[in-house]
C-alpha positions as CSV (number, residue, x, y, z in Angstrom):
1,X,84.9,75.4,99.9
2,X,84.9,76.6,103.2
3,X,87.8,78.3,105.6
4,X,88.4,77.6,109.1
5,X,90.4,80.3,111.6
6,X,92.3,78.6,114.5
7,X,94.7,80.5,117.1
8,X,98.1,78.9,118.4
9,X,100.8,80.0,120.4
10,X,103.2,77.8,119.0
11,X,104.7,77.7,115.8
12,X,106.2,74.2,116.8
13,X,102.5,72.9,116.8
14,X,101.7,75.0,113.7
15,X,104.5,72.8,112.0
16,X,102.9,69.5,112.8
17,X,99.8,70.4,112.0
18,X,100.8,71.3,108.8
19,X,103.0,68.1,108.3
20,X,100.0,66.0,110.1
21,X,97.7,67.9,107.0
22,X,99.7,67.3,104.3
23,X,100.6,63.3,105.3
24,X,96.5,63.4,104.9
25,X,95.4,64.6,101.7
26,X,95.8,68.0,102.2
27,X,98.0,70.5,100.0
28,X,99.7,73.2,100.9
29,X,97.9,75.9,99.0
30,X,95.0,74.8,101.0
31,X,96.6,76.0,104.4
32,X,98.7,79.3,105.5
33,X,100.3,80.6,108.9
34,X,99.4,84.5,109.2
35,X,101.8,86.0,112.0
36,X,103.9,89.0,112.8
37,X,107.1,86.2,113.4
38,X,108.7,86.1,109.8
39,X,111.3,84.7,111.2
40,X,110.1,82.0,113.1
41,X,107.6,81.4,109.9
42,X,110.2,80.8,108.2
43,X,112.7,78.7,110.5
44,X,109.5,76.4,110.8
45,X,109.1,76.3,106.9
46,X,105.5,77.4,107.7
47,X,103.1,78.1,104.7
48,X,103.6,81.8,105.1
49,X,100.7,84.1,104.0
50,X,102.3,86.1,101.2
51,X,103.4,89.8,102.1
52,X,101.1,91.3,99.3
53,X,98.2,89.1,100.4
54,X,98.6,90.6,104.0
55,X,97.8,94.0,103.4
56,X,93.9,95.5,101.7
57,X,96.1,96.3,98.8
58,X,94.2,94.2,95.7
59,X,90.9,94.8,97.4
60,X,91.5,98.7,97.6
61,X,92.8,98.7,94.2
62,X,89.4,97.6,92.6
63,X,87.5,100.3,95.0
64,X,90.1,103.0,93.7
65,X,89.2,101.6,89.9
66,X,85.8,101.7,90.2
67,X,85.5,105.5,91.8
68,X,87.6,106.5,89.5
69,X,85.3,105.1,86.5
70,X,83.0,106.7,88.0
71,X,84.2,110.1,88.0
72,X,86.0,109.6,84.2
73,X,82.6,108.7,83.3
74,X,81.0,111.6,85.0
75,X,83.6,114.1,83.4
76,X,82.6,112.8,79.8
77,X,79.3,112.8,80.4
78,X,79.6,116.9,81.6
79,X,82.0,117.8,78.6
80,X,79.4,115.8,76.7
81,X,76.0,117.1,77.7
82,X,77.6,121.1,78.6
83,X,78.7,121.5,74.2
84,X,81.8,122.1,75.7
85,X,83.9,119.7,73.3
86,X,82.2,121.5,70.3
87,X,84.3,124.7,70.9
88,X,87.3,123.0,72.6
89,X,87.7,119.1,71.1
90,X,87.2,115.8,73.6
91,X,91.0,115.4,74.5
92,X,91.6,117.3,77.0
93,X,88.5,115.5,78.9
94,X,89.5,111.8,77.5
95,X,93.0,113.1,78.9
96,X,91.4,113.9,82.4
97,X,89.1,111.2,82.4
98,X,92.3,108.4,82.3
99,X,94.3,110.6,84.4
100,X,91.7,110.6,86.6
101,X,90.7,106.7,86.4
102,X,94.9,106.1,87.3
103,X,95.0,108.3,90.0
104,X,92.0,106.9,91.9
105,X,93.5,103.6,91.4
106,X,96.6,103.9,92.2
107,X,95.7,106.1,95.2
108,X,93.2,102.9,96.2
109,X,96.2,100.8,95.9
110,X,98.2,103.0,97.8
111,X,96.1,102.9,100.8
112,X,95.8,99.3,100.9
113,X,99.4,99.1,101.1
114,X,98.9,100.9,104.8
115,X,96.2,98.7,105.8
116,X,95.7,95.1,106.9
117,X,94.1,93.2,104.5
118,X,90.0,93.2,105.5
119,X,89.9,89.3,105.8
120,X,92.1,89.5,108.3
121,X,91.8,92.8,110.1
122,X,89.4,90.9,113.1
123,X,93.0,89.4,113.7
124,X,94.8,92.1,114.3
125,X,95.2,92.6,118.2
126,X,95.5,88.8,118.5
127,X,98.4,89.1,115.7
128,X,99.8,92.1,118.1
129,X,99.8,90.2,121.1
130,X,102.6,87.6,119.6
131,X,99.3,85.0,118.8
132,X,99.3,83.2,115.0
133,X,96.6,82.7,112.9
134,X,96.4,79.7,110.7
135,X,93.6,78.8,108.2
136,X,92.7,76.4,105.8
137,X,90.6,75.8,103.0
138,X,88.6,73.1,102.7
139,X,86.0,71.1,100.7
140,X,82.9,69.0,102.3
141,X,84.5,65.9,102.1
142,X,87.4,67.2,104.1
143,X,85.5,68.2,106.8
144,X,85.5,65.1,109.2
145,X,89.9,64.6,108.6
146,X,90.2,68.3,109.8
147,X,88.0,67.8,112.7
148,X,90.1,65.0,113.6
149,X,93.3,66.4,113.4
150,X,92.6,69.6,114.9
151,X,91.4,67.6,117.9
152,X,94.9,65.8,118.7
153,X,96.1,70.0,119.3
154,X,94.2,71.0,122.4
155,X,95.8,74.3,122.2
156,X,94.1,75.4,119.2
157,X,91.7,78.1,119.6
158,X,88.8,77.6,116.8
159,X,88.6,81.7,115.7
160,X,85.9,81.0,113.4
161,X,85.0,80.9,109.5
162,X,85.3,82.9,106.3
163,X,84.9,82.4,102.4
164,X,87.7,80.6,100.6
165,X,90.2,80.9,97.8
166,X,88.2,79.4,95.2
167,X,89.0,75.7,94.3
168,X,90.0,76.8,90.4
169,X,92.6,79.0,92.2
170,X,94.3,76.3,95.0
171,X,94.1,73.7,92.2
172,X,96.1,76.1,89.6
173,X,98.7,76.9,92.1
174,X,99.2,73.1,93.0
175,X,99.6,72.6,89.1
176,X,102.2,75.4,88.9
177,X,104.2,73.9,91.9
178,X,104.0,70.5,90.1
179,X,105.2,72.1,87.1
180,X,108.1,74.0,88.6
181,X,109.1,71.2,90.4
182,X,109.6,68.7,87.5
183,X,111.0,71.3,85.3
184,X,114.8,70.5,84.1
C-alpha cells in the first residue's frame, strides 16, 4: 500500500471527496483529514486523524524503551562484571535497571506528547496557515479510481507520498466497525 498527501482549503471539498471515495470502494480507515479545525472536522463529519495519532507520542515511546534497555542492560552488565553483587546482592541493580527502563520510557513518551507526530511534521506551517491535509491509503489496484477522483477537485494540491498503515491494520479496523455496528 501506498499514501498519497493532498492540500485543500476547503473542508466542504474535503467532505465530498470523502463521500465521492467511499460511494467508490473506498473505506474510511483508508482516508483521514489532519487539520488544526476540530471543529469544522467535525461539523463536516470528516475522518478526523485521531488526537493521539497527531502527536510523536507512540514513536518516542519505543525510542525512550529502547535507550532505556540499553542503559538497564549496561547497569547489569557493570554490577555484573565489577563483583559488586557478590558483596551487596543483584536487587538493588535489577531495581535500578527497571526503574531506569520506565523512566526512559515514559520520559520518551512524554516528549512525544509535545511534539507533532514525525509523519506529519513537513505539514506543519501549512497546518498553521489554516491549510488541511488529507491522505489516503491505497493499494495498486486503487490507483487509477484515485487519480480520477482527485482530478474532478482542481483545488487539490498533491503534497506528495509516504508509507502506509499496513493493510492487516485498515482491514482489522473495518472488521471492528462492522462488528460494533451490528452489535445488539
Amino acid at each position: 500500500m501506498k499514501r498519497h498527501f493532498y492540500i485543500s482549503d476547503s473542508l466542504d471539498d474535503l467532505a465530498t471527496l470523502e463521500n465521492e471515495l467511499s460511494s467508490i470502494g473506498f473505506e474510511k480507515p483508508q482516508f483521514h483529514v489532519l487539520s488544526n479545525n476540530e471543529a469544522g472536522l467535525e461539523n463536516h463529519h470528516l475522518h478526523a486523524v485521531e488526537s493521539v495519532l497527531k502527536s510523536d507520542v507512540v514513536y518516542k515511546t519505543e525510542i525512550g524503551f529502547f535507550i532505556g534497555l540499553f542503559i538497564s542492560i549496561a547497569v547489569l552488565l557493570f554490577a555484573g562484571l565489577s563483583g559488586v553483587t557478590q558483596t551487596y546482592t543483584w536487587i538493588p541493580f535489577i531495581f535500578l535497571a527497571i526503574i531506569l527502563l520506565g523512566f526512559c520510557t515514559w520520559e520518551g513518551g512524554f516528549i512525544g506528547t509535545q511534539e507533532i507526530h514525525h509523519d506529519f511534521a513537513r505539514f506543519k506551517k501549512t497546518l498553521d496557515d489554516g491549510r488541511h491535509i488529507f491522505f489516503v491509503d491505497i493499494t495498486l489496484e486503487q490507483e487509477q479510481a484515485l487519480s480520477g477522483i482527485i482530478d474532478k477537485h482542481p483545488n487539490m494540491e498533491t503534497a506528495g507520498e509516504g508509507s502506509s498503515t499496513p493493510r492487516l491494520v485498515i482491514d482489522a479496523q473495518r472488521l471492528f466497525k462492522r462488528f460494533m455496528h451490528s452489535a445488539p
